[in-house]
C-alpha positions as CSV (number, residue, x, y, z in Angstrom):
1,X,12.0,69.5,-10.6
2,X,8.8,69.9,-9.5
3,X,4.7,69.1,-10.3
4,X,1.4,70.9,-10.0
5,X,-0.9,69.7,-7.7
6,X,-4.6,70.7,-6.9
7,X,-5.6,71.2,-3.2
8,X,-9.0,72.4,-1.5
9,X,-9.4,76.3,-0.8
10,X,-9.5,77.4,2.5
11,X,-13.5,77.5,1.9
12,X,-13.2,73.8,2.5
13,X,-14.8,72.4,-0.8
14,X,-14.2,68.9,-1.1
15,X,-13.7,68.7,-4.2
16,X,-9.8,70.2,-5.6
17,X,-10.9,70.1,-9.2
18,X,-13.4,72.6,-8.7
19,X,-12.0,75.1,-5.9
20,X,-8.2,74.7,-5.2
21,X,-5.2,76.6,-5.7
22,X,-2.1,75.4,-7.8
23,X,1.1,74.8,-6.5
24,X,4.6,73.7,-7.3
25,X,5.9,71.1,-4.4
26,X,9.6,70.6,-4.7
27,X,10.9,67.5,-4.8
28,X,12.3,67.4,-1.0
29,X,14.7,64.3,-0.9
30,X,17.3,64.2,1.7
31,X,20.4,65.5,0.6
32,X,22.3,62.9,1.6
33,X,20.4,60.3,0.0
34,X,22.5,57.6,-2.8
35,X,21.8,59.5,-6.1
36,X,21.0,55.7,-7.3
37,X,17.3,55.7,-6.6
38,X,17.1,51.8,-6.6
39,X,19.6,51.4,-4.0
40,X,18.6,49.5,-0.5
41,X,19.7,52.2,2.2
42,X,21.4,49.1,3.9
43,X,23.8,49.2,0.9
44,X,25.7,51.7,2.3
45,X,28.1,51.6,4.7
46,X,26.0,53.5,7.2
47,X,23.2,51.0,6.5
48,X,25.1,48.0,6.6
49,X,26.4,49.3,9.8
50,X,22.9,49.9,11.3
51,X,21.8,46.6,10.1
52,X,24.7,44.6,12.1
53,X,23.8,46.4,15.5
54,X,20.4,45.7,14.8
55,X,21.8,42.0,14.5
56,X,23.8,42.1,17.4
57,X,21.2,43.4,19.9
58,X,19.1,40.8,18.8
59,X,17.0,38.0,21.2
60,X,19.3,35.4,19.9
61,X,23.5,36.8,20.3
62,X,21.2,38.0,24.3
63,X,20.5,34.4,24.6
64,X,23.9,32.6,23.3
65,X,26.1,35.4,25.5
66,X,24.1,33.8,28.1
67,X,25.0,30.2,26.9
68,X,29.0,31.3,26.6
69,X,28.7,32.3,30.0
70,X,27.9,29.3,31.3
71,X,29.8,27.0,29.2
72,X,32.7,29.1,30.4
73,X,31.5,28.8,33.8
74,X,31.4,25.3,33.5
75,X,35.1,25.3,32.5
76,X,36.3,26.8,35.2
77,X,34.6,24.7,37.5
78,X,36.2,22.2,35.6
79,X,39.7,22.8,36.0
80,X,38.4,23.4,40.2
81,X,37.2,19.7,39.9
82,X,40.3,18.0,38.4
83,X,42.6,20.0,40.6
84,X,40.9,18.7,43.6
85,X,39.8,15.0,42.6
86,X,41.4,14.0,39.1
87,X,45.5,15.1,40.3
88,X,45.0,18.4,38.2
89,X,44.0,16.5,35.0
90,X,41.5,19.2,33.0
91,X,40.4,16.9,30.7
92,X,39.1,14.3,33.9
93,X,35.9,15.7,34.8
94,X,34.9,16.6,30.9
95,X,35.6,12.5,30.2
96,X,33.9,11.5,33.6
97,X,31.2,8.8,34.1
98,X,29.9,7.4,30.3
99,X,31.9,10.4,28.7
100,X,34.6,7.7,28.0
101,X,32.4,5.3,26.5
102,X,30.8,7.4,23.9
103,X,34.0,8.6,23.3
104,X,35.3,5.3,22.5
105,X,32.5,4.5,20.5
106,X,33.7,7.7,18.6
107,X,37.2,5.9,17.7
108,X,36.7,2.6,17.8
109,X,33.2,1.7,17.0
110,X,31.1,-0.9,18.9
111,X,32.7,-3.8,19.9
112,X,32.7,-6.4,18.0
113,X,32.1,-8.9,21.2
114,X,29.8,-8.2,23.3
115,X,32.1,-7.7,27.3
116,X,31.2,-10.1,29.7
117,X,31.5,-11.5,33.2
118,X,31.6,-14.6,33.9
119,X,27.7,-15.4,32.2
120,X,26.3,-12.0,32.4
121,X,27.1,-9.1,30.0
122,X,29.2,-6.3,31.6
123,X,28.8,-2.5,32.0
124,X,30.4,-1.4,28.5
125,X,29.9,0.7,25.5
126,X,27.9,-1.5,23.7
127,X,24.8,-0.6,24.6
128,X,24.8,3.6,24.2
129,X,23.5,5.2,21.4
130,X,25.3,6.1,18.0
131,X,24.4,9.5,16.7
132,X,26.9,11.3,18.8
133,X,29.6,9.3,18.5
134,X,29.1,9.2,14.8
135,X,28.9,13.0,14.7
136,X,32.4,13.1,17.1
137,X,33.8,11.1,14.5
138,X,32.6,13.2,11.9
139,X,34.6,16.7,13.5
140,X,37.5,14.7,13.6
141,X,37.9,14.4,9.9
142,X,38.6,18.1,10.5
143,X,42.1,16.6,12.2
144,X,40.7,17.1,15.9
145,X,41.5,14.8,18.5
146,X,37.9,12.8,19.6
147,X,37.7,14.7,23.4
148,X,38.3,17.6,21.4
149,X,35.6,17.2,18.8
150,X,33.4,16.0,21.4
151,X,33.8,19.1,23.4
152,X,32.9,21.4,19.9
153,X,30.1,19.0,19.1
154,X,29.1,19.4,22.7
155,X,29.3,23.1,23.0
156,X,27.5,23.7,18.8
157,X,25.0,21.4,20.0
158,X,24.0,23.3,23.4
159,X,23.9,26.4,21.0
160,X,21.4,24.9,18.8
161,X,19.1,23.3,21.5
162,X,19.4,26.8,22.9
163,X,18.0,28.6,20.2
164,X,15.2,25.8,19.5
165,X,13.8,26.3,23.3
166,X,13.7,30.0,22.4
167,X,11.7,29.4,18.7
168,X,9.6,27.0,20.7
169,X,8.5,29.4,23.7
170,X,7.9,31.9,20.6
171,X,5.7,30.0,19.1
172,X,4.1,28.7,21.8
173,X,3.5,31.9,23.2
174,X,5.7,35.0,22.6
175,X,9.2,35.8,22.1
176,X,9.8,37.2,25.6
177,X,8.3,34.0,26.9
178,X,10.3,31.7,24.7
179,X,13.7,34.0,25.5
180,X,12.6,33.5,29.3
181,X,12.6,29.8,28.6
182,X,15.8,29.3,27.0
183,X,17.3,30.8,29.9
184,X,15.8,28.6,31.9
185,X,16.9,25.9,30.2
186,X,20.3,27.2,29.8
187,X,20.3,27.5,33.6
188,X,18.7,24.5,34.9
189,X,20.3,22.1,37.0
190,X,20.4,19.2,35.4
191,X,22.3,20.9,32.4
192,X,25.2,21.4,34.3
193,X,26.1,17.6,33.2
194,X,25.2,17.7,29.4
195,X,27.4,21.3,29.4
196,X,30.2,19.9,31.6
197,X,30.6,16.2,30.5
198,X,30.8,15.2,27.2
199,X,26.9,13.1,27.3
200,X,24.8,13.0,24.4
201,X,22.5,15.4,25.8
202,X,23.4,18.3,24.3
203,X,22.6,16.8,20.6
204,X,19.7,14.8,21.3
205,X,17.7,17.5,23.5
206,X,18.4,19.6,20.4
207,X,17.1,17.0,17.8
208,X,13.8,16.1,20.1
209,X,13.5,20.2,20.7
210,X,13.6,20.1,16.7
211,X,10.4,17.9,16.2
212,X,8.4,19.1,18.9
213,X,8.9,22.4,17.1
214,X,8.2,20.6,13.7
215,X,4.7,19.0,15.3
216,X,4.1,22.4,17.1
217,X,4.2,23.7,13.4
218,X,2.1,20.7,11.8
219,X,5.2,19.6,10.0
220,X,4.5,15.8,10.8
221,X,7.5,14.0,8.3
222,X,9.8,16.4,9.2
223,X,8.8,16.1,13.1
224,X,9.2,12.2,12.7
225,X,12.4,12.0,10.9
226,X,14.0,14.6,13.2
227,X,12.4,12.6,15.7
228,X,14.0,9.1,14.3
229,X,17.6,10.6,14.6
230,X,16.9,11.9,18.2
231,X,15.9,8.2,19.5
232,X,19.0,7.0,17.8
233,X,21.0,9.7,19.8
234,X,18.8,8.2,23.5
235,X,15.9,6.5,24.2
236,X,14.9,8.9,26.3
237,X,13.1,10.6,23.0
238,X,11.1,7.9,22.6
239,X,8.1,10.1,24.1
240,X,7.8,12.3,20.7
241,X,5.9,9.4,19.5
242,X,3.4,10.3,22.6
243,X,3.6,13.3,21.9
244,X,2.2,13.0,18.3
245,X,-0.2,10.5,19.0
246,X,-2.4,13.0,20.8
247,X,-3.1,15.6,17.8
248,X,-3.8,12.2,15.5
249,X,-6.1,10.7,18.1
250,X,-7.6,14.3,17.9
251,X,-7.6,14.5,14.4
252,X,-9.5,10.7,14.1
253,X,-12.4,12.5,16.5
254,X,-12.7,15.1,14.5
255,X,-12.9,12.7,11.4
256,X,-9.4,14.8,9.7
257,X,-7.0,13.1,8.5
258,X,-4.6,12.1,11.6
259,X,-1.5,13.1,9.3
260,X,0.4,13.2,12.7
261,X,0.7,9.1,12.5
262,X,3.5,9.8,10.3
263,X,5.7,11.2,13.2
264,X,3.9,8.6,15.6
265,X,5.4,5.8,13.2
266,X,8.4,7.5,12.2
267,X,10.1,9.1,15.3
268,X,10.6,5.1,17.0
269,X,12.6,4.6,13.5
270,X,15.7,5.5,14.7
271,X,15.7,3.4,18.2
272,X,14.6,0.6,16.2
273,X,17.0,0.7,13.9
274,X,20.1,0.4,16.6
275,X,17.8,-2.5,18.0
276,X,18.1,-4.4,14.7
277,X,21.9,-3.1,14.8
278,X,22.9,-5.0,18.2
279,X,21.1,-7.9,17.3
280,X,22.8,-8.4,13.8
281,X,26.0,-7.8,15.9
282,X,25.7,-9.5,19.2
283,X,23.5,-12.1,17.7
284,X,20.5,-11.5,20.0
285,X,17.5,-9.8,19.5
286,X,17.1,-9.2,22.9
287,X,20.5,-7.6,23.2
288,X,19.7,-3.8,24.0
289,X,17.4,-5.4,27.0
290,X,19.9,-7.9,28.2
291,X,22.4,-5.2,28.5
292,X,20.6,-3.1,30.3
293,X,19.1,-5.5,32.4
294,X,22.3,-7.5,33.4
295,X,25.0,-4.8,33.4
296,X,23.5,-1.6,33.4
297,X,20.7,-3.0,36.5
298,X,17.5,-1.4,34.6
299,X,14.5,-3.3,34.5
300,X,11.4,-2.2,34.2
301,X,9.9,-2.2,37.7
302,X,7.3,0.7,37.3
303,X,8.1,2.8,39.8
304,X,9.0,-0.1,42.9
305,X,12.1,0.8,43.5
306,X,11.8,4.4,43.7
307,X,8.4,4.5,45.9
308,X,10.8,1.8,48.2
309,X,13.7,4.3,48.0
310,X,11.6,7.5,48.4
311,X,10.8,6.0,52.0
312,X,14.2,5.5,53.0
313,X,15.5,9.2,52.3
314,X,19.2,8.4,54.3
315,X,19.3,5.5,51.8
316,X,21.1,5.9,48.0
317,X,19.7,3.5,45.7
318,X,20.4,3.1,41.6
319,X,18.3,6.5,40.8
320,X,20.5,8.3,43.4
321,X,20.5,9.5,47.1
322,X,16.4,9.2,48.3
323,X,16.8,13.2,49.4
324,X,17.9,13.7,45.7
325,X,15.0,11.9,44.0
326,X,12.2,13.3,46.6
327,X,13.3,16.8,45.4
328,X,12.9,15.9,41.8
329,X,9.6,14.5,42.7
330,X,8.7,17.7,43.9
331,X,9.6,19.4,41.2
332,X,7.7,16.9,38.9
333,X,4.8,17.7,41.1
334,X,5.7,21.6,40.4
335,X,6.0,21.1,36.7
336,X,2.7,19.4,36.1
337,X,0.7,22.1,37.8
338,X,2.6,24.8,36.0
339,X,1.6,23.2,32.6
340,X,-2.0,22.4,33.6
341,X,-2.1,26.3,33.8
342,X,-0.5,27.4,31.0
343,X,-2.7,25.4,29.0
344,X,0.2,24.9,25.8
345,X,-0.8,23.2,22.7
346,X,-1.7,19.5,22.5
347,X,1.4,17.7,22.0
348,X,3.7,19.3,24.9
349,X,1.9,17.9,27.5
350,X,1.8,14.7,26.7
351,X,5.5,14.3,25.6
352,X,6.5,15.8,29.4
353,X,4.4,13.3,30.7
354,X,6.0,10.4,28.3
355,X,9.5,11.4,29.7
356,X,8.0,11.3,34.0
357,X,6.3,7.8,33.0
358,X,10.2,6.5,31.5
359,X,11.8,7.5,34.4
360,X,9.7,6.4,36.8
361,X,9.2,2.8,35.4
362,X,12.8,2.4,34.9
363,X,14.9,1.3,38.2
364,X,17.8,2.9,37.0
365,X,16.7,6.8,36.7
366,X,14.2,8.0,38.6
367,X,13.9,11.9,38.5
368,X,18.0,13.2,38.7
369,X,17.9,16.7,37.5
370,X,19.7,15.7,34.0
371,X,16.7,13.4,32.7
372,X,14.2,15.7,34.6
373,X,15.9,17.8,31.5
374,X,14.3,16.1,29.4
375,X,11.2,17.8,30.2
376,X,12.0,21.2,28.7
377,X,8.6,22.4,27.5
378,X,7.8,22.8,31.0
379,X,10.2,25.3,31.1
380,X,8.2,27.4,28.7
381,X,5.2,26.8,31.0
382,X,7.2,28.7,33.6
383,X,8.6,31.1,31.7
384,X,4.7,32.1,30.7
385,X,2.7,31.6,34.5
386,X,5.7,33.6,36.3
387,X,5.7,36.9,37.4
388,X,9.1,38.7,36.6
389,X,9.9,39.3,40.1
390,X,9.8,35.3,40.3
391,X,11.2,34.5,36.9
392,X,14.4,36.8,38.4
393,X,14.5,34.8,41.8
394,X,14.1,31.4,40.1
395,X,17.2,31.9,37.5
396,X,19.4,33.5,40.4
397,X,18.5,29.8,42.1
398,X,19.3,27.8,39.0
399,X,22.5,29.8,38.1
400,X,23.7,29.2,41.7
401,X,22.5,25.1,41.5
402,X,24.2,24.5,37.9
403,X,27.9,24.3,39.0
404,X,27.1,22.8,42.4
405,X,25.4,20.1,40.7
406,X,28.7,19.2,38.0
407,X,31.0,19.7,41.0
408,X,28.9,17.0,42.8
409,X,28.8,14.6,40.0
410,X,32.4,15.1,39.4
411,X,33.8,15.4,42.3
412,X,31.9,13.0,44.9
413,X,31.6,10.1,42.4
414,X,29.8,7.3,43.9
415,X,28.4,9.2,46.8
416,X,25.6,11.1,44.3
417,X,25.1,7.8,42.3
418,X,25.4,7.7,38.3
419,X,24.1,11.3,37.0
């Protein structure tokens, strides 16, 4: 088969109507092409084949092989730890610390009295968040014991935050600057308790990693709703509400409509909501407070006791040894100049600086590397001010930190303070 077509002459007329020569072009399909015109090459086998390693080499099965690493990592370290201080129980370090209370929350529920001493309420379950309990319970509908589905809801959840940080840094700035991140984040410190323990952290830095994608994106309902189920999961998320109320003030100057109130008013949602729960149940309103005050030793003393710790730095106070908490303060320090250079969109910065203002007000946390977690963006700020060469030497530094970090958690208890 073939068609007549008109092309200029070699005297270079323009025009083929008027000076060009006739000739037949043959139809020159590959031979090996479907004799069904309409088919997608990917439709065959070849294709389909191409189109799954093109899957496989892709940013995000990079990013979780990285993840799997380190979870597995984090295993073995595990079994080290309960060989040497739970009498070669695996499952010890993994149910460590508050890992038993969520846990128990997962089976059992809150209690239905609140646990006290003498007049005071006592250290108990009573006061930690729902949402990942709850979603334990859920996975064990499937017929899995609750440390099990703790450790699946643990590990899916660390898969999803992963892959957030990586859509956040892309859209903040670039995919190699958001896969840059992610590692980061995969690698830092502080993570080496939400991977190795079963804490909430895993699911609620993937819910708050959710909305400030959502705001990023000017998705403000979405942002607040995801943001509602993320302060249900720890209070620590109560900062996407700063974060939103920036664009909206920006928007009021500008005389827009500040459509970012709606995550402003909607992410506090879900911690008020468990609020209204413990005082139903406990009969106090003031119940979250009380708890935390009286058993848990958390008042809000903005900043006192740290500054007084700081100053002491053989001393080990409620956020931790004073060496510990000067280094995070460093690293605070380190974080805020990196974002004041990288100069990201309006509602990062101020949610990093909501979380440093939480943990420096409260007596109880201070800046231990797994609520210094909690102020991921920065991560993206790195990944985007650092030269290769230093990206490289800061993850070998991380990677080598992580596992010291659960081993010291889990294996000097008291000595290191709660994580």
């Amino acid at each position: 088969m073939g068609q007549n077509l008109a092309v200029p002459g070699d005297g270079g007329d323009p025009d083929p109507r008027r000076s060009g020569v006739a000739v037949n072009v043959v139809d020159a399909a590959p031979a090996h092409r479907d004799s069904d015109p309409n088919r997608e090459p990917s439709a065959s086998p070849q294709g389909a084949f191409r189109h799954a390693a093109r899957i496989m080499r892709s940013p995000e099965i990079d990013l979780l092989g990285v993840y799997a690493a380190v979870r597995i990592a984090l295993l073995v370290a595990d079994v080290l730890s309960a060989h040497v201080s739970y009498g070669s129980n695996i499952p010890g370090p993994l149910h460590s610390w508050d890992s038993n209370r969520y846990l128990a929350i997962a089976v059992h529920g809150h209690a239905p009295l609140a646990p006290r001493v003498g007049s005071g309420l006592s250290y108990s379950a009573a006061g930690f968040m729902p949402v990942f309990p709850v979603v334990i319970r859920l996975f064990t509908l499937f017929g899995l014991s609750a440390p099990v589905a703790g450790l699946v809801v643990s590990i899916l959840a660390g898969a999803v935050a992963t892959l957030i940080v990586l859509e956040l840094g892309t859209v903040l700035v670039n995919e190699a600057t958001g896969w840059n991140a992610a590692v980061l984040f995969i690698l830092f410190p502080g993570m080496g308790i939400s991977w190795g323990l079963l804490y909430c952290g895993c699911v609620a830095l993937a819910l708050t990693a959710g909305s400030l994608l959502l705001m990023v994106r000017r998705r403000w309902i979405r942002a607040g709703v995801l943001g509602a189920f993320a302060t249900a999961t720890s209070p620590l998320a109560l900062p996407l509400a700063f974060a939103a109320a920036v664009p909206a003030v920006q928007a009021l100057r500008n005389r827009e409509p500040p459509r970012a109130l709606h995550a402003v008013f909607l992410a506090p949602t879900g911690f008020v909501a468990f609020l209204i729960f413990l005082a139903a149940r406990y009969h106090d309103v003031f119940f979250w407070w009380h708890v935390q005050h009286q058993a848990g030793g958390v008042p809000v003393d903005f900043g006192r006791s740290l500054l007084g710790l700081l100053a002491h730095l053989g001393r080990i106070g409620f956020q931790g040894p004073a060496w510990l908490e000067g280094t995070g303060l460093a690293v605070v320090v380190a974080g805020a100049r990196v974002l004041w250079r990288a100069r990201l969109p309006a509602c990062v910065n101020p949610y990093c600086l909501g979380v440093v203002v939480v943990l420096f007000a409260s007596s109880n946390l201070g800046f231990k590397p797994r609520l210094l977690t909690w102020a991921f963006p920065a991560l993206v700020a790195v990944a985007k001010v650092t030269r290769p060469g230093t990206w490289t030497a800061i993850v070998i530094e991380l990677a080598c930190l992580l596992p010291l970090v659960f081993l010291a958690y889990t294996m000097l208890d008291n000595t290191m303070a709660q994580p």
